[in-house]
C-alpha positions as a printed Julia matrix, in Angstrom:
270×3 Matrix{Float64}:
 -15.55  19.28  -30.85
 -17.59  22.62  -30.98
 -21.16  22.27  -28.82
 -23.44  24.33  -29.4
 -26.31  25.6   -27.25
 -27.8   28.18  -28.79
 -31.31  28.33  -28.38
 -30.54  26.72  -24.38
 -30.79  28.6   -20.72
 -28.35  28.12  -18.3
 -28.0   28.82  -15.14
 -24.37  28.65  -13.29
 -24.17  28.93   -9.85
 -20.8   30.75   -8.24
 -19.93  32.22  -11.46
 -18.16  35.28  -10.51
 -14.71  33.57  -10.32
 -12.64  30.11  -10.79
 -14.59  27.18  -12.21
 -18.07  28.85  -11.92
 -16.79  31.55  -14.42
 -15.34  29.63  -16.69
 -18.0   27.56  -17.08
 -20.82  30.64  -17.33
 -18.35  31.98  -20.29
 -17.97  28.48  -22.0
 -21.63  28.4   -22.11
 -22.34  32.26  -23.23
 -19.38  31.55  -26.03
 -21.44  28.51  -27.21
 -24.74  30.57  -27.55
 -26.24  30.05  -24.54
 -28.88  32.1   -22.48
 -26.53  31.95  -19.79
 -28.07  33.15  -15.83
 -24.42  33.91  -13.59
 -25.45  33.46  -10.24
 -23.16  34.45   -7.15
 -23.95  35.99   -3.48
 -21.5   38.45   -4.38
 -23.45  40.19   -6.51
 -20.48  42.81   -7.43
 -18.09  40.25   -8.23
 -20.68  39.09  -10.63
 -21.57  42.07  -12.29
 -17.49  42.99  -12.67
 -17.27  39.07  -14.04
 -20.41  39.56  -16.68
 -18.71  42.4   -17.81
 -15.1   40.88  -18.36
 -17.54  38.64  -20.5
 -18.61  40.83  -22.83
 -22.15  40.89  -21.46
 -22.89  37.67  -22.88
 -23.83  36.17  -19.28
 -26.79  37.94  -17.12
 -25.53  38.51  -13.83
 -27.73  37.68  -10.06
 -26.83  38.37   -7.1
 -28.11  35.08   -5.33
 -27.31  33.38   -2.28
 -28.42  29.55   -2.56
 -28.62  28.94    0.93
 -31.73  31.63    1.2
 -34.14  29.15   -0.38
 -37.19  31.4    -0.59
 -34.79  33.84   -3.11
 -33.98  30.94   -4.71
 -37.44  29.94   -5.72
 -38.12  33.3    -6.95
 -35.32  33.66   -9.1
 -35.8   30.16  -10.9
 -39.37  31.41  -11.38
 -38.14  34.66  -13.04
 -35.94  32.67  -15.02
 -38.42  30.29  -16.24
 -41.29  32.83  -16.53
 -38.68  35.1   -19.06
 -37.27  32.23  -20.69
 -40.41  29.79  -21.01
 -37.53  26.78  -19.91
 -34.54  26.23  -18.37
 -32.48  24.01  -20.2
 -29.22  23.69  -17.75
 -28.26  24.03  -14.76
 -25.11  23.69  -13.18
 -24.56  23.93   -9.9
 -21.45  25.13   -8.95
 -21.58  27.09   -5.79
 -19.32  25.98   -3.46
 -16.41  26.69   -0.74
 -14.25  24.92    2.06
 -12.34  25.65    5.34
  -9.28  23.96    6.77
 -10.3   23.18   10.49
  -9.45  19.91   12.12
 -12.37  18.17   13.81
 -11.34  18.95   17.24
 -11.36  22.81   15.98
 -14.5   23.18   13.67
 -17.16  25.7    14.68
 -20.82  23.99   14.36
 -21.53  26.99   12.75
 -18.66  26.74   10.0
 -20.12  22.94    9.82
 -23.42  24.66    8.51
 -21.68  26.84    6.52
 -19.96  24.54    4.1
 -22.6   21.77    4.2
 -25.36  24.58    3.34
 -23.76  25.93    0.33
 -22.21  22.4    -1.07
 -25.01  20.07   -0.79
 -27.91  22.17    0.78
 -27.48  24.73   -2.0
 -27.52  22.43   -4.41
 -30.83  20.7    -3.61
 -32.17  23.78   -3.35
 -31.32  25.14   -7.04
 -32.07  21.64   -8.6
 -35.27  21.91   -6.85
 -36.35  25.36   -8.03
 -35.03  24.44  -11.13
 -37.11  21.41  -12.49
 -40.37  23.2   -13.63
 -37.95  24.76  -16.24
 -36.21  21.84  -17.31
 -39.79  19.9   -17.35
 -40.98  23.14  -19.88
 -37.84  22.06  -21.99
 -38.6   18.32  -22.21
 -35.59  17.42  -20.43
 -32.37  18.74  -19.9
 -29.43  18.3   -17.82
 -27.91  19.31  -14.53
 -24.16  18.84  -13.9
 -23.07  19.13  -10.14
 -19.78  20.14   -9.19
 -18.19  18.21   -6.71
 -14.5   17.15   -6.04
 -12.13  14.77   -5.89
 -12.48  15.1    -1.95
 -15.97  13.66   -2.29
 -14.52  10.28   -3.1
 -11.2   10.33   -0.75
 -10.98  13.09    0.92
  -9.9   16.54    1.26
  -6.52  17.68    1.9
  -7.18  21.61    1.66
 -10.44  21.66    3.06
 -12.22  19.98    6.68
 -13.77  17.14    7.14
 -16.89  19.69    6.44
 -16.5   19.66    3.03
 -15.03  16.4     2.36
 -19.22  15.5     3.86
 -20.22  17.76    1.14
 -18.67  16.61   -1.72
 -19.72  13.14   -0.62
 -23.34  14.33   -0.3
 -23.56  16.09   -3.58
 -22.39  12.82   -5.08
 -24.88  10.52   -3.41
 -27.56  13.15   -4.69
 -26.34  13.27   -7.99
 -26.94   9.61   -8.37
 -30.55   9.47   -6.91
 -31.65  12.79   -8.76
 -30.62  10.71  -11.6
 -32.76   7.93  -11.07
 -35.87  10.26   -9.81
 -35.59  12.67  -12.95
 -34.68  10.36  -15.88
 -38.76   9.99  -16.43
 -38.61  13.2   -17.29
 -35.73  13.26  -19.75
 -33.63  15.15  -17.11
 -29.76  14.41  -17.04
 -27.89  14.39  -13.26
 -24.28  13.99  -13.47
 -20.91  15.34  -11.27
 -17.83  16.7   -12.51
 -15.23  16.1    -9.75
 -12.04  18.37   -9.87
  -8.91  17.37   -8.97
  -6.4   20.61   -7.92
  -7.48  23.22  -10.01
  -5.44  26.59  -10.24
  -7.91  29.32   -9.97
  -6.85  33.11   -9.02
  -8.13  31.93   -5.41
  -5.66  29.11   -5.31
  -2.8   31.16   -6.76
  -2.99  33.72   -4.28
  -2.76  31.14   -1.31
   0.32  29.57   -2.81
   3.65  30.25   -3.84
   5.25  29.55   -6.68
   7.5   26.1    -5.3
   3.87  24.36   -3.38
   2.4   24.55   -6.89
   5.16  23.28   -8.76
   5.43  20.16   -5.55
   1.47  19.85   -6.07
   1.92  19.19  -10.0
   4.96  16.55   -9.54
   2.37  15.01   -7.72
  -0.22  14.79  -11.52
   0.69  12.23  -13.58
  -0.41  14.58  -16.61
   1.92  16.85  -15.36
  -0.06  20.34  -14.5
  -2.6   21.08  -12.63
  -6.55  21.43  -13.64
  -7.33  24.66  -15.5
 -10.77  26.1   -14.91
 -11.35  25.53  -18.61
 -10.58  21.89  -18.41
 -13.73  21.87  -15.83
 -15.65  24.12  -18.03
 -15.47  21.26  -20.58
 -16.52  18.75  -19.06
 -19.51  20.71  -18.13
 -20.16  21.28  -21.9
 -20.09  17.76  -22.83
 -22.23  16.61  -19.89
 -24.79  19.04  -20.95
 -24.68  17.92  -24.03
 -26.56  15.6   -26.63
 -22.85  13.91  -26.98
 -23.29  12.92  -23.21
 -27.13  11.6   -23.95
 -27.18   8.31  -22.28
 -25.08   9.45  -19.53
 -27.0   10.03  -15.89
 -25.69   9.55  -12.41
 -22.25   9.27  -13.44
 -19.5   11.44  -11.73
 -16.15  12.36  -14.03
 -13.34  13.02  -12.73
 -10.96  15.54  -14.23
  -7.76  15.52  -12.22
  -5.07  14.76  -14.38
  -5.02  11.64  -13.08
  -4.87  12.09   -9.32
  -7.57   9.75   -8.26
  -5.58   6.9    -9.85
  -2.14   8.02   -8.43
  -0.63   7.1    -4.93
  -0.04  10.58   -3.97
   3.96  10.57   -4.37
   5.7   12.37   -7.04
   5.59  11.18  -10.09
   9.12  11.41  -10.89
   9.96   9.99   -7.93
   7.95   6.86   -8.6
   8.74   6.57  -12.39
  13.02   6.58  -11.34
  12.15   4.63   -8.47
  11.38   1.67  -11.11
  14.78   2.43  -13.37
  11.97   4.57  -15.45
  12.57   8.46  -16.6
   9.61  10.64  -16.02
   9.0   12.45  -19.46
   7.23  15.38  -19.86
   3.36  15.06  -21.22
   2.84  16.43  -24.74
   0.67  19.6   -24.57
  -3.08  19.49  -24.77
């Protein structure tokens, strides 16, 4: 179904590549007043552009919280509202416990869950001027098992940004205000294909039951329906869009379908 949000502002946090992109164009393609946010603020420009300039880009690091502030006020003095936000910013390391830095502790827990208090914070004089709106947090699949590419670092994160998502949810619904999480499963972004080969992405998709791995769009619609009216009476809910991962033992799927006499078919296209 076509959403449209013409007439809307959103702001997208991490939106010069991956998920964050996808989702800024998703919302610029559906008429949008879409805000791209990223600390690279190069990347961003380069990624507005690729858009067709229909997303304005910042250069904005969420953990600086006094920048933040200013920028949600420039948004909402311009705009008059904000009527989205998604938070998106994010990143992980692999250390084991025994290894990880305190530093690269801060790091990832201050973009992931730090940052996005700090944007939903700035962010709510806006979405009070609209009479509502929503705010979808990305988080992950690790937030609710836990992370096999990332540390135990993010993995805390994820968890965190679903434990706010819920109580925003309950704080903000007196003001018509809309929390929910999207939680990715493995998604293929240029990041991910660059730190893989061709035969570990093909062994992580035998492990999908859907049979591919998570497309940045897939994520970018799931943001779409969460931020819209279709998605009304939905708050504090997390969805998880992982091909079926979270409900999978881990194994391949072939393997598990011929270990029962079955044949593992190929899922139809969609």
């Amino acid at each position: 179904m076509a959403r449209s949000f013409a007439g809307s502002v959103v702001v997208v946090t991490g939106a010069a590549n991956g998920i964050g992109a996808a989702i800024a164009a998703a919302f610029a393609e559906a008429g949008g007043t879409v805000f791209g946010l990223d600390r690279d603020g190069e990347a961003m420009k380069a990624a507005a552009a690729r858009m067709g300039g229909l997303v304005h880009p910042w250069a904005l690091d969420v953990t600086d919280r006094p920048a933040v502030d200013a920028a949600f006020a420039e948004f909402h003095s311009a705009k008059g509202r904000i009527d989205v936000l998604v938070n998106n910013a994010g990143f992980g390391r692999g250390y084991l416990i025994e290894n990880m830095e305190p530093e690269s502790w801060d790091a990832v827990v201050d973009v992931n869950l730090t940052g996005t208090f700090n944007c939903t914070r700035a962010a709510l004089p806006g979405l009070r001027d609209a009479g509502g709106g929503a705010i979808v947090n990305i988080a992950s699949v690790a937030g609710k098992r836990i992370s096999f590419l990332g540390g135990a670092d993010y993995t805390a994160a994820k968890s965190g940004v679903l434990g706010f998502t819920r109580h925003a949810a309950f704080e903000l619904a007196q003001d018509g205000i809309r929390v929910n999480a999207i939680c990715p499963g493995p998604v293929l972004t240029p990041l991910t294909t660059g730190a893989t080969t061709e035969a570990q992405r093909a062994q992580v998709a035998e492990t999908v039951p859907l049979g591919r791995w998570v497309q940045p769009q897939d994520i970018a619609n799931a943001a779409l329906f969460l931020a819209s009216a279709d998605a009304a009476m939905c708050t504090g809910t997390s969805l998880d869009v992982d091909g079926g991962v979270m409900v999978s033992n881990g194994v391949s799927y072939r393997d598990y379908m011929e270990r029962r006499g079955g044949t593992a078919r190929k899922p139809p296209a969609g």
